[in-house]
C-alpha positions as CSV (number, residue, x, y, z in Angstrom):
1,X,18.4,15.5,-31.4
2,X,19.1,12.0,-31.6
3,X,15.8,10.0,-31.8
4,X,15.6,6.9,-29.3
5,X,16.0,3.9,-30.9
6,X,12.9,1.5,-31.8
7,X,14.7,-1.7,-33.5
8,X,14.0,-5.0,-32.0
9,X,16.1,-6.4,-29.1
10,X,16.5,-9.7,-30.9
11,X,19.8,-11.5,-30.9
12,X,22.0,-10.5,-33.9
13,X,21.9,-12.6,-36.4
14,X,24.7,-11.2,-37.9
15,X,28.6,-11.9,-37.1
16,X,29.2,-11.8,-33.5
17,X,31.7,-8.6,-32.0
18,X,33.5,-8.7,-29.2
19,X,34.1,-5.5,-26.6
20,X,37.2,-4.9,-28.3
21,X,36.0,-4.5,-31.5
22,X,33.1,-2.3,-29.9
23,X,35.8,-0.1,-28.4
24,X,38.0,0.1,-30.9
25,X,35.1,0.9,-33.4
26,X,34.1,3.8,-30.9
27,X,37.5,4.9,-30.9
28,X,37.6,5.8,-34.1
29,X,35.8,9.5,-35.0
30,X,35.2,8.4,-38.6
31,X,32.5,5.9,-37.7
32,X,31.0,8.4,-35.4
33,X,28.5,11.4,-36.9
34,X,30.3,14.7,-37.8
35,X,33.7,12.7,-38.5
36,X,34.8,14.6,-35.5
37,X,38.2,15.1,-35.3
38,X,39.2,13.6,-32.1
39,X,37.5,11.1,-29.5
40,X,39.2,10.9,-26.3
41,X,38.1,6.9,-24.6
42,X,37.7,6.9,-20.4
43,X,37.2,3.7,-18.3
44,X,34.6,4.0,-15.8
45,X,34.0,1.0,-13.2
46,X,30.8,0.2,-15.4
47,X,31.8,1.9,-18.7
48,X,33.3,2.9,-21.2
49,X,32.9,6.7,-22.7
50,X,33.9,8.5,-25.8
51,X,34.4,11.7,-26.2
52,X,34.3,14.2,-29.0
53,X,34.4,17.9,-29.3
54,X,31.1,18.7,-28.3
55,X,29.5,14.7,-27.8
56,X,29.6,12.3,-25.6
57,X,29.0,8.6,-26.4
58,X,28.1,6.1,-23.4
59,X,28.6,2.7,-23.4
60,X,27.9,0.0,-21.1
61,X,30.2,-2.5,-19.4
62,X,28.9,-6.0,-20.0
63,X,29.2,-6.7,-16.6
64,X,27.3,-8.2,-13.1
65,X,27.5,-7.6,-9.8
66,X,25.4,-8.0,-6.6
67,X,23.6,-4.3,-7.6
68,X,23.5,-4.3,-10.7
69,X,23.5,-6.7,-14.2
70,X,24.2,-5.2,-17.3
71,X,25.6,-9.1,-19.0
72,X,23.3,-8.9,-21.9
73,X,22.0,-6.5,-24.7
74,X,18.7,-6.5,-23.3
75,X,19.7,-5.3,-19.7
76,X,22.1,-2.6,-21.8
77,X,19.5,-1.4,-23.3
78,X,16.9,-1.0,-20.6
79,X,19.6,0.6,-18.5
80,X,20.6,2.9,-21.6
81,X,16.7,4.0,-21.7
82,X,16.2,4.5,-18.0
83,X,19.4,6.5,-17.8
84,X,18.5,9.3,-20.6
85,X,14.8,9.5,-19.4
86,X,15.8,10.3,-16.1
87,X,18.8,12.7,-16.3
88,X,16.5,14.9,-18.3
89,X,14.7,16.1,-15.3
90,X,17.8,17.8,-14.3
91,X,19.3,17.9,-17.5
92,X,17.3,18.1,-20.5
93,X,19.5,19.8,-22.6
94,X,22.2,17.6,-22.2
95,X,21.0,13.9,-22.9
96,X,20.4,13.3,-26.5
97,X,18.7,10.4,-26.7
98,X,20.1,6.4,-27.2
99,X,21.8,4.9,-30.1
100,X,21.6,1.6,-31.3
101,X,25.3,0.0,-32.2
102,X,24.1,-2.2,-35.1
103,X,25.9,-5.0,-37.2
104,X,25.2,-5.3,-40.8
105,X,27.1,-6.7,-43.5
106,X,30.3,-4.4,-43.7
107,X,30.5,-4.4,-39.8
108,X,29.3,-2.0,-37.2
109,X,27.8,1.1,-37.7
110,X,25.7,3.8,-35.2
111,X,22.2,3.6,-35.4
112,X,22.4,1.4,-38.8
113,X,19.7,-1.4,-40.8
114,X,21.6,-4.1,-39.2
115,X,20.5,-5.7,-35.6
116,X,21.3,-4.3,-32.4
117,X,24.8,-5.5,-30.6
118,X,24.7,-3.4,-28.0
119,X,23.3,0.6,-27.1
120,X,24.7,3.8,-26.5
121,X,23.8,6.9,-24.1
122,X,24.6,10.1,-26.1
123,X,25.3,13.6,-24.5
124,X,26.2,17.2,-25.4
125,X,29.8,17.2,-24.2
126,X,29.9,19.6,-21.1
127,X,33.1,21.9,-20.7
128,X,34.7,20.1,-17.2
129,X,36.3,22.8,-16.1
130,X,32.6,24.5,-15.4
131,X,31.4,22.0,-13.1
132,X,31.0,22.6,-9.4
133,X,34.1,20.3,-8.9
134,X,36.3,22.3,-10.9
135,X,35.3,25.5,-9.6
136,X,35.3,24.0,-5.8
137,X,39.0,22.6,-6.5
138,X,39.8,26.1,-8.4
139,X,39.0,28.3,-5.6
140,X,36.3,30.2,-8.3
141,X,32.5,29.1,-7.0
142,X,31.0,32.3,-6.3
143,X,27.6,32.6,-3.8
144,X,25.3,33.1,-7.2
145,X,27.1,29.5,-8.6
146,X,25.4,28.1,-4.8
147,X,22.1,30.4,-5.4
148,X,21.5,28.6,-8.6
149,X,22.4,25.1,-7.5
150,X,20.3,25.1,-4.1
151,X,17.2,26.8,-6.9
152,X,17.8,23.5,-9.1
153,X,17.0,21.4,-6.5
154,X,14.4,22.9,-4.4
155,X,12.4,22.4,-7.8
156,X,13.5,19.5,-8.4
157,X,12.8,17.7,-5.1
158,X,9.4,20.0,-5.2
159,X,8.0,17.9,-8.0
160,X,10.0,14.9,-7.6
161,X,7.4,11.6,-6.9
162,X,7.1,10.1,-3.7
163,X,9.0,6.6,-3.4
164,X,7.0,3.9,-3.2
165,X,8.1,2.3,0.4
166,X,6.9,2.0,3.7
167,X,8.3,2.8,7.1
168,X,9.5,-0.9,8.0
169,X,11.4,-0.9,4.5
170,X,12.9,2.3,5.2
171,X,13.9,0.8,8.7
172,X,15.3,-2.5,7.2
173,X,17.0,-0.6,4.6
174,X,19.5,1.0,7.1
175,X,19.9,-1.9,9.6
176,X,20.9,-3.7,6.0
177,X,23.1,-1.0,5.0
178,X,24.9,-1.4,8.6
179,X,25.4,-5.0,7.9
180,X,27.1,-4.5,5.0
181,X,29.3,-1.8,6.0
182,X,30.0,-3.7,8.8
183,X,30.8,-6.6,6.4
184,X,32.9,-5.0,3.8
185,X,34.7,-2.5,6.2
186,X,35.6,-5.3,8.8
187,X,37.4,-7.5,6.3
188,X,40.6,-8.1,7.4
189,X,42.3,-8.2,3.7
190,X,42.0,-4.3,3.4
191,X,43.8,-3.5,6.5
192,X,41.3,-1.0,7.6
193,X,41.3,0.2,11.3
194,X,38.6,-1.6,13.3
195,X,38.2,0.2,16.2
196,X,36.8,3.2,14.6
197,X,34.5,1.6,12.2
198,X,33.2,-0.8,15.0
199,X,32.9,2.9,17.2
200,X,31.0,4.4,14.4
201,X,28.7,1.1,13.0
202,X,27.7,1.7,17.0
203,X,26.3,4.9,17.0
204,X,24.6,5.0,13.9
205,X,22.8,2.1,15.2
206,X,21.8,3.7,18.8
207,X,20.5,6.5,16.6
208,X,18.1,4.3,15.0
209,X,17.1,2.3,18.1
210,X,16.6,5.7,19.6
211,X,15.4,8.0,16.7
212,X,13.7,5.3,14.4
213,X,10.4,6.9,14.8
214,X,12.1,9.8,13.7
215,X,12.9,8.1,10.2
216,X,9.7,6.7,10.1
217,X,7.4,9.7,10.3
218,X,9.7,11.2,7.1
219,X,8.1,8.1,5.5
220,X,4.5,8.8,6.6
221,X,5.2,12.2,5.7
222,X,5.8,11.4,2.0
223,X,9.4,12.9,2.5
224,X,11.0,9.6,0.1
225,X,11.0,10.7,-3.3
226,X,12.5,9.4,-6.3
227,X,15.9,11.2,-6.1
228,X,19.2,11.7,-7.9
229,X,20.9,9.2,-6.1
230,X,24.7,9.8,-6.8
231,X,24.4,14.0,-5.8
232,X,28.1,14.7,-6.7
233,X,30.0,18.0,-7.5
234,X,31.5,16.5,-10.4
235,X,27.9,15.8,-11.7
236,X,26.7,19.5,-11.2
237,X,27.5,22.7,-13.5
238,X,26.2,25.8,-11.9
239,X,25.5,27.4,-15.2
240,X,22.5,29.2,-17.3
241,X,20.6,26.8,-16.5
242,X,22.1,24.6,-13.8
243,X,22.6,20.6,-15.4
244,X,23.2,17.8,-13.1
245,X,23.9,15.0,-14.5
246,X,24.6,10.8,-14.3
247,X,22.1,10.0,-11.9
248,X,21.4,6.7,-10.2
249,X,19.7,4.5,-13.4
250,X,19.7,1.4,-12.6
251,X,18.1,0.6,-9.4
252,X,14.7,2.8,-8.4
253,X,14.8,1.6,-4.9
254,X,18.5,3.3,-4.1
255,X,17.6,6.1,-5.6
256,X,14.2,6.5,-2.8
257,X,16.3,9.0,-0.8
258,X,15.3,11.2,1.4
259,X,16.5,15.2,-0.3
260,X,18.2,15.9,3.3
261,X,20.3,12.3,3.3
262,X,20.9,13.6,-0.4
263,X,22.1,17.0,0.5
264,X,24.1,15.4,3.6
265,X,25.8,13.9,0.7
266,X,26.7,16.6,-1.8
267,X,27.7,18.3,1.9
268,X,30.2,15.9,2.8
269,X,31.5,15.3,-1.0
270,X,32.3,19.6,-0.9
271,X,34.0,19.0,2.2
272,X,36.0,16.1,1.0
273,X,37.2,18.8,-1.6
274,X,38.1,21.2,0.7
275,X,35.3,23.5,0.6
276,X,32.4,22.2,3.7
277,X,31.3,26.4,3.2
278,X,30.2,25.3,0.0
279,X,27.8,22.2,1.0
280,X,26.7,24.8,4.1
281,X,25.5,27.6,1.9
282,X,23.6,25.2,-0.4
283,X,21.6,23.5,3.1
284,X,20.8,26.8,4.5
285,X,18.9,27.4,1.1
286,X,17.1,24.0,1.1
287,X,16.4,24.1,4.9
288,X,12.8,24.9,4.7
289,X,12.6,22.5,1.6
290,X,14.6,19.6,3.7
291,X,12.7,20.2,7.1
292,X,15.8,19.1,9.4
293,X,15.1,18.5,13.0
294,X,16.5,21.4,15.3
295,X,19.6,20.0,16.5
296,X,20.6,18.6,13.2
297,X,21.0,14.7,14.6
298,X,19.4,13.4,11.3
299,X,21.5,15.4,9.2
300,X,24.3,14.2,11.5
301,X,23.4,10.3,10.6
302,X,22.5,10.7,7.2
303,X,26.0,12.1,6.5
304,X,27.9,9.8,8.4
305,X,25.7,7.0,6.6
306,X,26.8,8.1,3.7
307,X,30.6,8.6,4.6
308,X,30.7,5.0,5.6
309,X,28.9,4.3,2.2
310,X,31.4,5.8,0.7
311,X,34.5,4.3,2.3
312,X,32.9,0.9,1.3
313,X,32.2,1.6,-2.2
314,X,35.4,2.7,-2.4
315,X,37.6,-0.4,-0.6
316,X,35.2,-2.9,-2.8
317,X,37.5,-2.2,-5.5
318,X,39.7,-4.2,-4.8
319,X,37.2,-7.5,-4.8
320,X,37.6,-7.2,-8.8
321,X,40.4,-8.8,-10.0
322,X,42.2,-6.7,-11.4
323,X,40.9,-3.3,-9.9
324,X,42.4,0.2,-11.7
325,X,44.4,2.2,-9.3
326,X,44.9,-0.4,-6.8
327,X,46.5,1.8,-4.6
328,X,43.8,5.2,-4.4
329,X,41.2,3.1,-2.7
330,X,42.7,2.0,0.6
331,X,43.6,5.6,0.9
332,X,39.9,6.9,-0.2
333,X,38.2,4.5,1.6
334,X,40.3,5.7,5.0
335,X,39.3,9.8,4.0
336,X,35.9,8.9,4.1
337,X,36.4,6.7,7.8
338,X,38.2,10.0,9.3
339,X,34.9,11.6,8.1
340,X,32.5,9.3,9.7
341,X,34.5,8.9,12.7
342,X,34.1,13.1,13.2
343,X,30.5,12.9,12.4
344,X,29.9,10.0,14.4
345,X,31.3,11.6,17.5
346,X,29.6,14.9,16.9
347,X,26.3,12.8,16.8
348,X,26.7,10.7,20.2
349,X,27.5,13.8,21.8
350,X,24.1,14.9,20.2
351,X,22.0,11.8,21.9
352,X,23.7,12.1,25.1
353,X,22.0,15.5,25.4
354,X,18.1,15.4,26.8
């Protein structure tokens, strides 16, 4: 297992790299341990990953936005710690440990004498076509894949850690989270259809001028835990045991969720896939574990919350200038509208009733 890292965080006082050295260094499976053959490089939005035969090798974007700063080797590294410790609670088999990326004075090496220039999450490389993703797209999860998933995290949100907030943050957190969907979603440069988001932004906010208390007594009730925060079926492989994977590192307040706005979400990513039978069978396990209301308005909001969260994340793209796959995100960010707008409809229907 790799060992985590201990060398200083000081500046290098060696030559200075650029990213595409980094990447190209990364690139290449003869600096990487095991010489592995091949090393396959992805783009995420905040970074880049290498892949070998059976190891994966994280490594961070120097970038900033408003959520998130990862511009120095500092920040990098923090972010680098915080993400192995936490993904072991659901996968501690999988995360390896963190490596420095050193520079000495024939270059750059992994975990070498020289200074740190930047840090690297490293993974045992999972076989994609096992996760829940694969097997939802594949028509091949079976009801003991779903028996072991909802298992995984009715333990985990068992002996998860109550959130540190209080009812008037959890409050203010949504009416913020409206205001920026409403701020995004609204901007005329994306071309979005405004009647439905404005129809949607509206009853999402009756439910919490007329259900707030409801919200509130979850937090009283020390149902805010320190969660996974991005509950994805591409982050989940149903296997002996069950690892889910990339969580939420680097903000501890977005990742105080709620476990039934959590499953809302794996619910509605299933669905998005074609296969809402799947998210079902998993909330019907967790029900006693969630503690949903009777008619299922909270579950109603939390999902149509999350939609809308989705549709913005995905539409903000396009701010960066030059965003990859300029064209998927319009039409993601309208799926995940056509979503709210059905949920959103279901749910005033819901608070007309007595």
């Amino acid at each position: 297992m790799v060992q985590m890292a201990r060398a200083s965080l000081a500046k290098a006082t060696g030559p200075a790299f650029r990213l595409e050295d980094k990447l190209a260094f990364l690139a290449d499976g003869r600096n990487l341990p095991g010489y592995p053959a091949s090393v396959e490089a992805r783009e995420t939005h905040m970074s880049w990953v290498f892949l070998t035969p059976d190891r994966v090798y994280k490594l961070k974007k120097p970038v900033r936005f408003p959520y998130l700063d990862f511009s120095t080797a500092e920040h990098r590294a923090a972010v680098c710690r915080a993400e192995d410790r936490l993904n072991r609670r659901l996968a501690p088999d999988i995360y390896l440990g963190v490596l420095p990326l050193t520079a000495g004075p024939s270059g750059l090496a992994l975990g070498g004498e020289g200074p740190p220039v930047d840090w690297l999450v490293v993974m045992r490389r999972l076989n994609e076509a096992e996760s829940l993703q694969a097997l939802l797209l594949g028509h091949d999860l079976r009801m003991d894949h779903v028996a072991r998933i909802a298992a995984a995290l009715r333990a985990f949100y068992r002996r998860a850690r109550p959130a540190p907030t209080s009812s008037e943050r959890y409050l203010n957190d949504w009416g913020r989270a409206s205001r920026m969907n409403r701020h995004v979603l609204s901007n005329p440069r994306f071309k979005l259809p405004l009647g439905p988001i404005g129809r949607i932004l509206g009853v999402q906010e009756r439910f919490l001028t007329l259900h707030g208390a409801q919200l509130a007594a979850r937090v009283r009730q020390g149902r805010i835990v320190e969660a996974h925060g991005d509950l994805r079926p591409e982050h989940i492989w149903p296997g002996h045991p069950v690892s889910i994977i990339d969580c939420l590192e680097f903000d501890d307040h977005l990742r105080a969720l709620d476990p039934l706005d959590e499953i809302a979400f794996l619910h509605l990513e299933c669905e998005q896939l074609g296969a809402r039978w799947a998210g079902e069978a998993i909330r019907r396990r967790l029900a006693a574990r969630l503690g949903e209301d009777r008619r299922g308005l909270l579950f109603l909001f939390y999902r149509s919350q999350r939609a809308l969260l989705r549709a913005r994340l995905s539409i903000a793209h396009l701010y960066d200038p030059t965003p990859r796959m300029p064209d998927k995100w319009p039409r993601q960010a309208r799926a995940y509208l056509r979503l709210a707008a059905r949920d959103a409809a279901q749910l005033e229907r819901g608070l007309r009733m007595p």
